[in-house]
C-alpha positions in Angstrom: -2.4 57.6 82.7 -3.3 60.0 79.7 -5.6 57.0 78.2 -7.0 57.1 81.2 -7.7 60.8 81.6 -9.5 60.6 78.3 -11.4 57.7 79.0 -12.9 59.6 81.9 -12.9 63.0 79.8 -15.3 61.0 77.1 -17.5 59.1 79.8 -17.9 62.3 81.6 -19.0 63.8 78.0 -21.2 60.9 77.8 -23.3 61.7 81.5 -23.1 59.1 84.3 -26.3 56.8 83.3 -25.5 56.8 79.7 -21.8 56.1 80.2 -22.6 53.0 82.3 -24.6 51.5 79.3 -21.5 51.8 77.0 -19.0 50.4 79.6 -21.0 47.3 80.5 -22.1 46.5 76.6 -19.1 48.0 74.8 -15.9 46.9 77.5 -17.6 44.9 79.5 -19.4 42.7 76.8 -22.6 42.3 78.5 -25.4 41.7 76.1 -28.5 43.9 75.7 -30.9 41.7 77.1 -28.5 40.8 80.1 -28.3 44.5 80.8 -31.8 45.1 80.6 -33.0 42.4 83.0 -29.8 42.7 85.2 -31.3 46.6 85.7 -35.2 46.1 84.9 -35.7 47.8 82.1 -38.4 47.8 80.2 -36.9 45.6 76.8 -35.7 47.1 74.0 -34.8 50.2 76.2 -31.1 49.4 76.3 -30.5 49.2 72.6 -32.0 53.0 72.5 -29.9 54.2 75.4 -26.7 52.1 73.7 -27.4 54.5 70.9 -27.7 57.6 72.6 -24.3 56.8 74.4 -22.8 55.7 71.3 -24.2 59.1 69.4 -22.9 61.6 72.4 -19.4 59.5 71.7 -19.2 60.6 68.1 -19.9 64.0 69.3 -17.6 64.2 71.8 -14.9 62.9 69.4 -15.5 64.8 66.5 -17.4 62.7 64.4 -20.6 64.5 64.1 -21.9 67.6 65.1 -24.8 68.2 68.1 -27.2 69.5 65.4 -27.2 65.7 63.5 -27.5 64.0 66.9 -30.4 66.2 67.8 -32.7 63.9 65.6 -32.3 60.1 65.0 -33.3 57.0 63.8 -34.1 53.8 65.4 -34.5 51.1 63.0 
């Protein structure tokens, strides 16, 4: 139950659209491409919005600050 409760604490963090993203990629082992088509997105959208999930994750655990997320990368 407590897993649980966090798991919903960090999704929640994470914002509904966002959070969906991580669960189907990261738990649910969907690929990018499959998640993109499967929802019509434009390509290459789901690896920036894996990112953003990914990046409000490390926030919401601690691993970075909001101020380094405010600005990023895509390589």
């Amino acid at each position: 139950m407590d897993a649980r409760k966090r798991l919903d604490a960090a999704l929640a963090y994470v914002g509904p659209g966002l959070a969906d993203v991580a669960i189907a990629i990261c738990c649910a082992e969907v690929g990018l491409e499959d998640y993109e088509r499967g929802f019509e997105l434009p390509k290459r959208s789901g690896k920036l919005m894996l990112k953003m999930a990914l990046m409000r994750l490390s926030v919401h655990y601690g691993l970075q600050s909001t101020a380094a997320t405010a600005s990023f990368r895509m390589r």
